[in-house]
Backbone as CSV, one residue per row, in Angstrom:
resi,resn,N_x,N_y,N_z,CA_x,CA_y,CA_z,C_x,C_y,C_z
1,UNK,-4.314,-20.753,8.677,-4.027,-19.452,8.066,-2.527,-19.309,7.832
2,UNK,-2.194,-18.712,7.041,-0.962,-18.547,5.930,-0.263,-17.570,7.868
3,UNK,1.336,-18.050,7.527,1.972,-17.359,8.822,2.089,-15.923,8.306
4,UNK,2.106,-15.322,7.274,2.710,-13.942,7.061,0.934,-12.885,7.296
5,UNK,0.184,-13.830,6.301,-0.965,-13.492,6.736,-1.443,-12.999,7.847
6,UNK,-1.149,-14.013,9.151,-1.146,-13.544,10.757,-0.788,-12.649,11.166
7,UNK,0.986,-12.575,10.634,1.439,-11.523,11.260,1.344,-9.969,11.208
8,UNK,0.406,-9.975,9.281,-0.050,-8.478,8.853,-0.940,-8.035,9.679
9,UNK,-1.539,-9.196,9.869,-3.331,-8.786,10.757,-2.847,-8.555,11.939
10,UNK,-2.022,-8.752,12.512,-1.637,-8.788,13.960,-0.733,-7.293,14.242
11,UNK,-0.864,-6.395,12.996,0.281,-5.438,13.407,-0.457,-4.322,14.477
12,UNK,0.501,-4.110,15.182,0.331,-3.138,16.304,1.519,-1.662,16.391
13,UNK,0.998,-0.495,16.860,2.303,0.034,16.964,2.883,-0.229,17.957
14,UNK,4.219,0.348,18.738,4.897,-0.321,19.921,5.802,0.970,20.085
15,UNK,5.017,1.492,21.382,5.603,2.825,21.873,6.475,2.913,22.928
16,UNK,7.150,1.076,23.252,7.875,0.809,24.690,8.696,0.312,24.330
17,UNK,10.000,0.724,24.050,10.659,-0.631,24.142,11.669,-0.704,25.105
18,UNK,12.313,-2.620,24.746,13.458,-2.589,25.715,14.745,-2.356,25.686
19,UNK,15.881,-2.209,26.064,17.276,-1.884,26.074,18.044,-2.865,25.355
20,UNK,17.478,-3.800,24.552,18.017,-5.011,23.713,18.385,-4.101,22.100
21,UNK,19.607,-4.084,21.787,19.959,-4.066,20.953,19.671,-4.285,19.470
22,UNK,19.501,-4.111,18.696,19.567,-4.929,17.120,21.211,-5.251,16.737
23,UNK,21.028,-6.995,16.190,22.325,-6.862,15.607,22.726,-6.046,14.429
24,UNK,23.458,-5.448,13.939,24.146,-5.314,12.842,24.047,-6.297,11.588
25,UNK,23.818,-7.589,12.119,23.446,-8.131,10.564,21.893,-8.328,10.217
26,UNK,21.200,-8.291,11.064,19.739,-8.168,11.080,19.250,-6.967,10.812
27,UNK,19.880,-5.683,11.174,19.736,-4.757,10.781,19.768,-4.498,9.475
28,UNK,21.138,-4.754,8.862,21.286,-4.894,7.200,20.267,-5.473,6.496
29,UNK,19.589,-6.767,6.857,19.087,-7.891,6.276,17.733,-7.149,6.801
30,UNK,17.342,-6.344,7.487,15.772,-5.769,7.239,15.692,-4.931,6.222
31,UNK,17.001,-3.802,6.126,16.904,-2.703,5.177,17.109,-3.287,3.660
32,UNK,17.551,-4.493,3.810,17.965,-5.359,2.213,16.417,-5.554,1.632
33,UNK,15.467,-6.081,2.819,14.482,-6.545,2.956,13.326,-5.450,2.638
34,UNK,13.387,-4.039,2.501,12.681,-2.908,2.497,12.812,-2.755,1.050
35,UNK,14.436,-2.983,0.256,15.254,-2.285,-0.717,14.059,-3.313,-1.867
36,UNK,13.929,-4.197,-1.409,13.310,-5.919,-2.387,11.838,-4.752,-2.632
37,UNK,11.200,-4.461,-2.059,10.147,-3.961,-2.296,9.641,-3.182,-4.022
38,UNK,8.607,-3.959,-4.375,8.201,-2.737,-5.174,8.744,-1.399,-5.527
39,UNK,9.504,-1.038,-6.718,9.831,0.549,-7.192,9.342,0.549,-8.612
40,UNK,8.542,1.993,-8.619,7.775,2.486,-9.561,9.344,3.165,-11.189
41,UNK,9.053,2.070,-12.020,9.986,2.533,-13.212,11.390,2.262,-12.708
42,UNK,11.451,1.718,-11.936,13.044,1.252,-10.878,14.036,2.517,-10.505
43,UNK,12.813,3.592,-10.267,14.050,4.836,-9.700,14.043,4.744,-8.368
44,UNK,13.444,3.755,-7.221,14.704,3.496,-6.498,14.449,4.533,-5.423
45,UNK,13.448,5.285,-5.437,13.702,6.849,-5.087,13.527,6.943,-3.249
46,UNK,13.812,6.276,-2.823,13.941,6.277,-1.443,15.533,5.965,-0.542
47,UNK,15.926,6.849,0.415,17.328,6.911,1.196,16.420,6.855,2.243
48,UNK,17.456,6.245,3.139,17.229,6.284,4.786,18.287,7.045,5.696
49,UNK,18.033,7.601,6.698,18.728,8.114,7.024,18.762,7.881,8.798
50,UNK,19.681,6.929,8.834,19.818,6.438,10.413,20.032,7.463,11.157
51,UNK,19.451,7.591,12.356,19.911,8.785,13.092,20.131,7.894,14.612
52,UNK,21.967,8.224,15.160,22.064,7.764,16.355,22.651,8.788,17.221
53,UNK,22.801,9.959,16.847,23.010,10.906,17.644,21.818,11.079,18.627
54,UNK,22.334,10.859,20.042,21.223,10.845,20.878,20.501,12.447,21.035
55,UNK,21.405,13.390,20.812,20.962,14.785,20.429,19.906,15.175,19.586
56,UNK,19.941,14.474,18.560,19.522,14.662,17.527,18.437,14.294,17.481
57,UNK,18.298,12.990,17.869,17.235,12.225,18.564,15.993,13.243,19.270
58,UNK,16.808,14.179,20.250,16.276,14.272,21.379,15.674,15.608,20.885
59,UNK,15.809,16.424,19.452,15.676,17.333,18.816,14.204,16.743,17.815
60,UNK,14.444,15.911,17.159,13.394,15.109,16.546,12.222,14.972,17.441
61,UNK,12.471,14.005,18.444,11.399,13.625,19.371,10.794,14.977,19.530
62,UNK,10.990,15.859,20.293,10.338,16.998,20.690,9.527,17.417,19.520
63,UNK,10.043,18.072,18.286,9.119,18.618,17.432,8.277,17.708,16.984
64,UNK,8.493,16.367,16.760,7.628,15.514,16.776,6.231,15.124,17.429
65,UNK,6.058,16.105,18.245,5.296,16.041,19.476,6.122,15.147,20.916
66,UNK,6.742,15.654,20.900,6.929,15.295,22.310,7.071,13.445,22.550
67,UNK,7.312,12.760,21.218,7.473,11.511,21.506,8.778,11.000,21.749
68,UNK,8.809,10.345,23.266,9.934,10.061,23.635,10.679,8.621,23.063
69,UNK,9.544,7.960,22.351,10.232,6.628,22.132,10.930,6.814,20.615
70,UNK,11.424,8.215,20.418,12.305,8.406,18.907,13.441,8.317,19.756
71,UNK,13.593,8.601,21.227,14.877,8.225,21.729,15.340,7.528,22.350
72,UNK,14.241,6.102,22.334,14.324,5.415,23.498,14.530,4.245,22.283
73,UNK,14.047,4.288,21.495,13.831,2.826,20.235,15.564,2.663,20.241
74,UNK,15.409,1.105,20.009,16.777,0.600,19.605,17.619,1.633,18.266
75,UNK,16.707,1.511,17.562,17.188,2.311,16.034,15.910,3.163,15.523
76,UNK,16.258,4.269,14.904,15.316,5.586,14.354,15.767,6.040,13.467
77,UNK,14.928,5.949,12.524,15.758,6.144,10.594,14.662,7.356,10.469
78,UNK,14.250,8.261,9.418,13.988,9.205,8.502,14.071,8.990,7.278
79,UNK,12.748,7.951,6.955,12.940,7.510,5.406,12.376,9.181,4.681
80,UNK,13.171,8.913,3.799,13.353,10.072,2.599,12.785,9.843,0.971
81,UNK,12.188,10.772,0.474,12.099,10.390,-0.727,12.912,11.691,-1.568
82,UNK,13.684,10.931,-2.762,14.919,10.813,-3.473,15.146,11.179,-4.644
83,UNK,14.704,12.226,-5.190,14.928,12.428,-6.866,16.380,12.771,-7.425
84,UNK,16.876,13.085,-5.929,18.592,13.807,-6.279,18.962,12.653,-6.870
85,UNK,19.466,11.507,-6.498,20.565,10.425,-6.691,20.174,10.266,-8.076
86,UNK,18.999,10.195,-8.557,18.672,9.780,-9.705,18.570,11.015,-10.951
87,UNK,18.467,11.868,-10.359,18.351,13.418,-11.162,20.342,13.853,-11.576
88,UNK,21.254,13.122,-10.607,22.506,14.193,-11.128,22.801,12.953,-12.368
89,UNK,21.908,12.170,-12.690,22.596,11.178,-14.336,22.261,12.227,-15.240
90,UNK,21.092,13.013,-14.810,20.673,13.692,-16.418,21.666,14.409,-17.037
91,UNK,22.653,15.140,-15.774,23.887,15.993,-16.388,24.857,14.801,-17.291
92,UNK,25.235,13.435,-16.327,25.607,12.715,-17.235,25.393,12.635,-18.720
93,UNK,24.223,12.280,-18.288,23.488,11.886,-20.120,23.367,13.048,-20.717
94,UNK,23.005,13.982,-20.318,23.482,15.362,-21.235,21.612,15.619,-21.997
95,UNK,21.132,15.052,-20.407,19.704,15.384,-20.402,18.915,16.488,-19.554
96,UNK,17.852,17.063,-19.898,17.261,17.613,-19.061,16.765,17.415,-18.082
97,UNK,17.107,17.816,-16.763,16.189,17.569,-15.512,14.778,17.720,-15.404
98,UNK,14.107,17.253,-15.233,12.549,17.683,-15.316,11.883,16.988,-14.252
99,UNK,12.673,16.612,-12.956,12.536,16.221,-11.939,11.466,16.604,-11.184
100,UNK,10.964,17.962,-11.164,10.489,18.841,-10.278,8.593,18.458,-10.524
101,UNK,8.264,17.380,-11.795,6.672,17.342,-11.985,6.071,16.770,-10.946
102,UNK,4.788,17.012,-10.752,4.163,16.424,-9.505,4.077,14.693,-9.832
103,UNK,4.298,13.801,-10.905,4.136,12.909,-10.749,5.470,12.368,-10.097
104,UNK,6.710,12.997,-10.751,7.920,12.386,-10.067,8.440,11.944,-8.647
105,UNK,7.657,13.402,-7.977,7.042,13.570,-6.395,6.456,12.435,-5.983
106,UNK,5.248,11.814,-6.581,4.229,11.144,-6.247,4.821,9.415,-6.484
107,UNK,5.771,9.126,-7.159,6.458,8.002,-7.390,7.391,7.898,-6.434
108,UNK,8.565,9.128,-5.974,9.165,8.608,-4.523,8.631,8.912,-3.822
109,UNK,7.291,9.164,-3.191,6.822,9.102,-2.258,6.282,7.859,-1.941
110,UNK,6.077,7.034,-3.323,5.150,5.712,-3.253,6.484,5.061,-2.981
111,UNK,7.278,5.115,-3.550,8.655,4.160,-3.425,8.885,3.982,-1.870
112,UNK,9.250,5.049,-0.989,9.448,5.083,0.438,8.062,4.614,1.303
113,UNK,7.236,4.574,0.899,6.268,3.802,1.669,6.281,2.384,1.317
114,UNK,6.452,1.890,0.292,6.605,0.340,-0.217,7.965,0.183,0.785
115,UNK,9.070,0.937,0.386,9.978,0.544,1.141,10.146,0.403,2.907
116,UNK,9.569,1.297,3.132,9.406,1.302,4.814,8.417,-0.009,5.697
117,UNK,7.225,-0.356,4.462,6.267,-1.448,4.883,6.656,-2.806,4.637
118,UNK,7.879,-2.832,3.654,8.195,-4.025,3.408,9.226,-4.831,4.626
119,UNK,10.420,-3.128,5.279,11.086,-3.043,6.305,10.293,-3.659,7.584
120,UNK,9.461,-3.309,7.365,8.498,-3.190,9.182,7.838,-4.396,8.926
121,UNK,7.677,-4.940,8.062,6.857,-6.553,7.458,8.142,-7.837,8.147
122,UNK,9.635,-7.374,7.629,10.195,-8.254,8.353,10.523,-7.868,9.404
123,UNK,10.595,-6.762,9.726,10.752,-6.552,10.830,10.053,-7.255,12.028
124,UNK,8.743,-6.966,12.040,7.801,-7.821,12.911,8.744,-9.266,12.922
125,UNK,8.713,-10.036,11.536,8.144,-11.488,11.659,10.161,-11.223,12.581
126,UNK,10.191,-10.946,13.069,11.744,-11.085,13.921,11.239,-10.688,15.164
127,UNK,10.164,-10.576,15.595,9.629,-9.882,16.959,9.718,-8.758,17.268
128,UNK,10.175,-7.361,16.534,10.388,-6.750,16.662,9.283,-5.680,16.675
129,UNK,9.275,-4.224,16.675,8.265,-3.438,17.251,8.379,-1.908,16.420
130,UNK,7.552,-1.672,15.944,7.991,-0.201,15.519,6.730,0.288,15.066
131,UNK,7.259,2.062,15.140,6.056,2.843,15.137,6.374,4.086,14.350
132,UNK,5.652,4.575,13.085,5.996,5.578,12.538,5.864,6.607,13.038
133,UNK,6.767,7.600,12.842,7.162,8.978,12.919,6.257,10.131,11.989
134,UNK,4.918,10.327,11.715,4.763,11.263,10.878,4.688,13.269,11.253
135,UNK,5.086,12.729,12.601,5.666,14.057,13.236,6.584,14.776,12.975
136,UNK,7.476,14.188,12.328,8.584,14.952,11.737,8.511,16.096,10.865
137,UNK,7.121,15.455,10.280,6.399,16.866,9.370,6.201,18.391,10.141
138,UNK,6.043,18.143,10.980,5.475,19.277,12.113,6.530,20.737,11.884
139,UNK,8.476,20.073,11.560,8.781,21.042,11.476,9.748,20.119,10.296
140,UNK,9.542,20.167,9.104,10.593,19.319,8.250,11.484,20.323,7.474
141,UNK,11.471,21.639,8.089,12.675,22.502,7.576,13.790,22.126,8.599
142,UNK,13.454,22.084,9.806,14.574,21.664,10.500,14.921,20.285,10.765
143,UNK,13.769,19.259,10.533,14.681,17.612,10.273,15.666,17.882,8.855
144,UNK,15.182,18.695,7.682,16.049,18.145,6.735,17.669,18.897,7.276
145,UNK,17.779,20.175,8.459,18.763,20.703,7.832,19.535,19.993,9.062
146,UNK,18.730,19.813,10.160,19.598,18.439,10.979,20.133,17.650,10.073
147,UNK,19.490,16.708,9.202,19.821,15.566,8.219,20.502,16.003,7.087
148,UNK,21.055,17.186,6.853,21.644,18.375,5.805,21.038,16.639,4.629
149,UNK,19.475,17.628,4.200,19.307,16.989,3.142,18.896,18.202,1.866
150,UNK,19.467,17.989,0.750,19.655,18.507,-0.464,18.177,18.687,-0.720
151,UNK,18.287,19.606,-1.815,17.286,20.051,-2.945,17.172,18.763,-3.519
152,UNK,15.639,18.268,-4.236,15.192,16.799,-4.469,15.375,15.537,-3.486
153,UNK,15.424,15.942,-1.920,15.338,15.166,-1.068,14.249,15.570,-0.476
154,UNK,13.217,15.117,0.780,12.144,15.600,1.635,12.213,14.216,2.433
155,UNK,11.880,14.784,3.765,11.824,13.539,4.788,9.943,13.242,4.831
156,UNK,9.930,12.218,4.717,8.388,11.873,4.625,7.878,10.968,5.891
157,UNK,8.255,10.319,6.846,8.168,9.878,8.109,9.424,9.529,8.548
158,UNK,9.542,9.589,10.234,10.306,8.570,10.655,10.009,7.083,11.473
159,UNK,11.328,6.622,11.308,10.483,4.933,12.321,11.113,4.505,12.572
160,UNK,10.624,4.110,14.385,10.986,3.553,15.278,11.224,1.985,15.803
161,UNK,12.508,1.650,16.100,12.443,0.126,15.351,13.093,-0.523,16.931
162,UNK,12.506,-1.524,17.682,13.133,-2.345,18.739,12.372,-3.209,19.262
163,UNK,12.995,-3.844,19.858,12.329,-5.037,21.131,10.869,-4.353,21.575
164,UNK,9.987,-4.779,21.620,8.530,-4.546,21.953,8.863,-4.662,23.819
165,UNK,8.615,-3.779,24.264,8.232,-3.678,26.126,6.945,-2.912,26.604
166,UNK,6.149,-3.906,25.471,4.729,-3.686,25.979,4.181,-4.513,24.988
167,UNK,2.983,-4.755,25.330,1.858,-5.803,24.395,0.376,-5.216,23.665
168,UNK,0.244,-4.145,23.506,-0.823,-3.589,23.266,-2.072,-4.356,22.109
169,UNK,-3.370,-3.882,22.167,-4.086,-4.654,21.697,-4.267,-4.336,19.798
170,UNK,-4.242,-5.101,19.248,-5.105,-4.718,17.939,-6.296,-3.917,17.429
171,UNK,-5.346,-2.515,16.791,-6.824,-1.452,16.703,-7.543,-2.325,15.514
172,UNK,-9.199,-2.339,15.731,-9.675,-2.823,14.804,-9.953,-1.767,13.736
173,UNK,-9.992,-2.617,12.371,-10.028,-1.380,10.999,-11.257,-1.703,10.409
174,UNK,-11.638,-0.817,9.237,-12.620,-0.429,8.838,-13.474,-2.068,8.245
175,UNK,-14.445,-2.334,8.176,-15.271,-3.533,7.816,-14.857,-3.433,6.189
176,UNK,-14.552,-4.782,5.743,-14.308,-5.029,4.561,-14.655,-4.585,3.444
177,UNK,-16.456,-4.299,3.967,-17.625,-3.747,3.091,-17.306,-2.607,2.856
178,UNK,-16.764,-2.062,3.788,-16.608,-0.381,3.307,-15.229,-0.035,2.335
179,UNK,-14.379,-0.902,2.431,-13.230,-0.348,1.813,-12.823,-1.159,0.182
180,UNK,-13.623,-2.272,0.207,-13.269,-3.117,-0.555,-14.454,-3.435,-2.090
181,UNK,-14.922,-2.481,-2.997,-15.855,-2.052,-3.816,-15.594,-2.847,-4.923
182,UNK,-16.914,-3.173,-5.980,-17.117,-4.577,-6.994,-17.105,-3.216,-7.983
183,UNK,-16.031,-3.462,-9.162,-16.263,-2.409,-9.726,-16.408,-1.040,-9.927
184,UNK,-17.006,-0.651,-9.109,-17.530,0.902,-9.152,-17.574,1.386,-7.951
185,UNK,-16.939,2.182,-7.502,-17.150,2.878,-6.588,-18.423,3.568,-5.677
186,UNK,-19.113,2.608,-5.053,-20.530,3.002,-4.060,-20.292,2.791,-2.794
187,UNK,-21.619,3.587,-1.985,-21.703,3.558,-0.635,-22.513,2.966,0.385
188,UNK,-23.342,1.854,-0.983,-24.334,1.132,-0.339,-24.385,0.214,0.753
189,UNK,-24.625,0.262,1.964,-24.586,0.124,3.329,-23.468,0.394,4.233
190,UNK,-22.651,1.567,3.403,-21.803,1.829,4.576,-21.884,2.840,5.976
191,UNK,-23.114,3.695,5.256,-23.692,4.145,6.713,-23.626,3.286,7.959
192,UNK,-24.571,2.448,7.899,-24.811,1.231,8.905,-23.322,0.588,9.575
193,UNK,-22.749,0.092,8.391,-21.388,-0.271,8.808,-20.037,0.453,9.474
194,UNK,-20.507,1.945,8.975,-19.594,2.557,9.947,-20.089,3.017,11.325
195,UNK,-21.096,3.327,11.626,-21.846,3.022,12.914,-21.474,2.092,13.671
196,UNK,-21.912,1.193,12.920,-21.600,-0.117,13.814,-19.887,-0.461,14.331
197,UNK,-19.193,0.145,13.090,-17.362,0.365,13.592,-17.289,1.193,14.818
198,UNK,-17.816,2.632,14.462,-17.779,3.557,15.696,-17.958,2.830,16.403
199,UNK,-18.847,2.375,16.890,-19.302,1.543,18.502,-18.020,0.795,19.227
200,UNK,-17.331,-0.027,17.778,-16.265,-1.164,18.255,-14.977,-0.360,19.112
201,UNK,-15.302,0.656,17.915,-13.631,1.515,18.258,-14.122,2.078,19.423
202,UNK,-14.874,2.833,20.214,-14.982,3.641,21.394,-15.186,2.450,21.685
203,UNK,-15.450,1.374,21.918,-15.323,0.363,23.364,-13.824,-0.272,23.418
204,UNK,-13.318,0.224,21.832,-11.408,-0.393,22.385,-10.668,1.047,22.588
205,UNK,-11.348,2.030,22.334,-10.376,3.109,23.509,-10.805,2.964,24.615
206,UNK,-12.101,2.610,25.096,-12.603,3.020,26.537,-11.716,1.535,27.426
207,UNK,-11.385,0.359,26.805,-11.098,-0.880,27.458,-9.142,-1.318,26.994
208,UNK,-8.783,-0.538,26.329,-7.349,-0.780,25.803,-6.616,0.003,27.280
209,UNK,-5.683,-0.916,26.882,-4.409,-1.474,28.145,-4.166,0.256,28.158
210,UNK,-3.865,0.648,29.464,-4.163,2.358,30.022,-5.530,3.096,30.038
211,UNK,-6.749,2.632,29.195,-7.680,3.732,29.049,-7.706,4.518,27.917
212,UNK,-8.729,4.934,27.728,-8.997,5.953,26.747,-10.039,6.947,26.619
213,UNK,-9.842,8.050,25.525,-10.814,8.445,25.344,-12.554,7.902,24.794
214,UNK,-12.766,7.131,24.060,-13.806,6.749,24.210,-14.306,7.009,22.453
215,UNK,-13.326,8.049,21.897,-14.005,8.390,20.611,-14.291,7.830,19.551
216,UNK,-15.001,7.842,18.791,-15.237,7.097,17.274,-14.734,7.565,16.615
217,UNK,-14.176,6.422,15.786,-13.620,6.960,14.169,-14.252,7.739,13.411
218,UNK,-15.014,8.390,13.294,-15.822,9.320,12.682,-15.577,10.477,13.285
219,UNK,-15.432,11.010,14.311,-15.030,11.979,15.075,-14.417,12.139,15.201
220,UNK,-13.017,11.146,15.085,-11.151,11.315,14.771,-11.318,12.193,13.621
221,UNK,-11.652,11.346,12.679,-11.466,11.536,11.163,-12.136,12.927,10.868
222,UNK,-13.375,13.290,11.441,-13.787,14.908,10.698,-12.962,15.820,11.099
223,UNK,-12.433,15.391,12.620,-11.713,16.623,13.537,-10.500,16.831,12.224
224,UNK,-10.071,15.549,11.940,-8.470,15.619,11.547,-8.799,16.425,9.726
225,UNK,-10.009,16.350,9.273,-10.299,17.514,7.882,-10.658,18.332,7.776
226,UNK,-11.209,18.672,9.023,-12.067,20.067,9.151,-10.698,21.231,9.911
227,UNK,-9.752,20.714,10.034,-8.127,21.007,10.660,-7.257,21.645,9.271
228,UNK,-6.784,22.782,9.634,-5.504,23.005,8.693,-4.410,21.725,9.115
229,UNK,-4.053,21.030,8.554,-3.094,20.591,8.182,-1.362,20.901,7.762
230,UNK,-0.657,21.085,8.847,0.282,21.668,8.226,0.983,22.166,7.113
231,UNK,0.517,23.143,7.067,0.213,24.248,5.512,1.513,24.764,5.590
232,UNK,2.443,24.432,6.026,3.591,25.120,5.786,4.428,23.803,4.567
233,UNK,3.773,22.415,4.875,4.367,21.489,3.454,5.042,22.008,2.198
234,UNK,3.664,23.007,1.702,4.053,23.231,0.352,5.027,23.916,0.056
235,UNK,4.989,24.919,0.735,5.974,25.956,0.655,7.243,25.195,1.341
236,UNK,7.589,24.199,2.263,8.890,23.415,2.312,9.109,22.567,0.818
237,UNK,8.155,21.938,0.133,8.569,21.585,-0.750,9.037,22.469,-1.821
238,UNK,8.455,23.503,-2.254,9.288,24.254,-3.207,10.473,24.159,-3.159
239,UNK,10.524,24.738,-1.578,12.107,24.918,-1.192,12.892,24.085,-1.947
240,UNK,12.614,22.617,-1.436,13.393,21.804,-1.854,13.147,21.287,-2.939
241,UNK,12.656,21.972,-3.989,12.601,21.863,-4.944,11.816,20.733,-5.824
242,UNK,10.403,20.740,-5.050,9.470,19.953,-5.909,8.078,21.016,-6.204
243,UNK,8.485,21.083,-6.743,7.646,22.337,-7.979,6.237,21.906,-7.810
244,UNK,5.754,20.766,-8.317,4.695,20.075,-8.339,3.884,21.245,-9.587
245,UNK,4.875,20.646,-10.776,4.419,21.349,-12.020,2.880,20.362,-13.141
């Protein structure tokens, strides 16, 4: 099997780490490595935003839920998606901004996820360990004004990047059959097949390194739609000025 291959299948998150450093040039050479990624029309539309203020840190973590390894990870960025950098040419060009449509939204948002997976892709193959931040959402009026980020900026996760000080097991994912459709979009035997997932997944919470709850993916997943969802999003995005016209 192909080595990069391995190492996709093998990804884990990593909520421990150790007091080992990242160099400075490895550091560069992951984020170079994120930048290579896929961009939709080449706008590029993703900033990072390193955060080493241990304060700041310690402000994040909390609203985040209470996760301590945003202050314990070697390094903790706040990838961003970006219409400013690319929106102040229009004054240049002596064009109209029209920044604010929901597709423009929907392109740096795709940009910062290509970019963050491509980051965490080399990241791994260096041994390294990291775990996204989508907690930040919880209160992203106050990550952006910690991060004093502008109108046509929004923080869309953060992530946690260091030495792995723990080994945890591989959550298993959905059966091929179910996600992977000939043509047309059907559901023919995925009843059965997700059954049969449920089963896998409650015997790797009930047997994964600490214990677990025991639950099936089916019972994650309704809890997490049948849930308001932090409904305060939209109205932060206006703010910052994505219209979603």
């Amino acid at each position: 099997m192909n080595s990069v291959i391995d190492l996709l299948k093998s990804h884990r998150s990593i909520r421990k780490f150790t007091d080992q450093e990242i160099s400075p040039e490895l550091f560069d050479d992951l984020v170079k490595s994120g930048q290579a990624a896929a961009t939709s029309s080449f706008l590029q539309g993703s900033t990072i935003v390193r955060v080493c203020n241990p304060e700041k840190r310690s402000q994040i973590a909390k609203l985040a839920g209470k996760q301590t390894y945003v202050e314990t990870a070697a390094e903790f960025m706040v990838f961003c998606a970006d219409l400013k950098r690319a929106g102040n040419y229009c004054d240049v060009y002596e064009k109209a901004f029209e920044g604010d449509f929901t597709e423009h939204f929907v392109i740096a948002t795709v940009d910062v996820a290509l970019m963050a997976q491509s980051m965490v892709t080399a990241a791994e193959s260096e041994g390294l360990g990291i775990c996204y931040i989508g907690g930040i959402r919880n209160d992203p009026a106050l990550v952006a004004k910690l991060l004093e980020l502008p109108k046509g900026v929004y923080p869309v996760f953060g992530l946690c990047l260091g030495y792995p000080d723990q080994d945890p097991e591989v959550k298993p994912r959905l059966p091929l059959s179910v996600i992977l459709k000939q043509e047309v979009y059907n559901e023919e035997g995925d009843k059965q097949a997700i059954a049969d997932y449920d089963e896998r997944i409650r015997e790797y919470y009930r047997t994964r390194t600490g214990g677990g709850h025991g639950i099936s993916w089916t019972e994650q997943v309704s809890s997490l739609l049948s849930e308001k969802a932090r409904p305060h999003m939209k109205e932060f995005l206006a703010d910052q000025g994505f219209k979603f016209r």
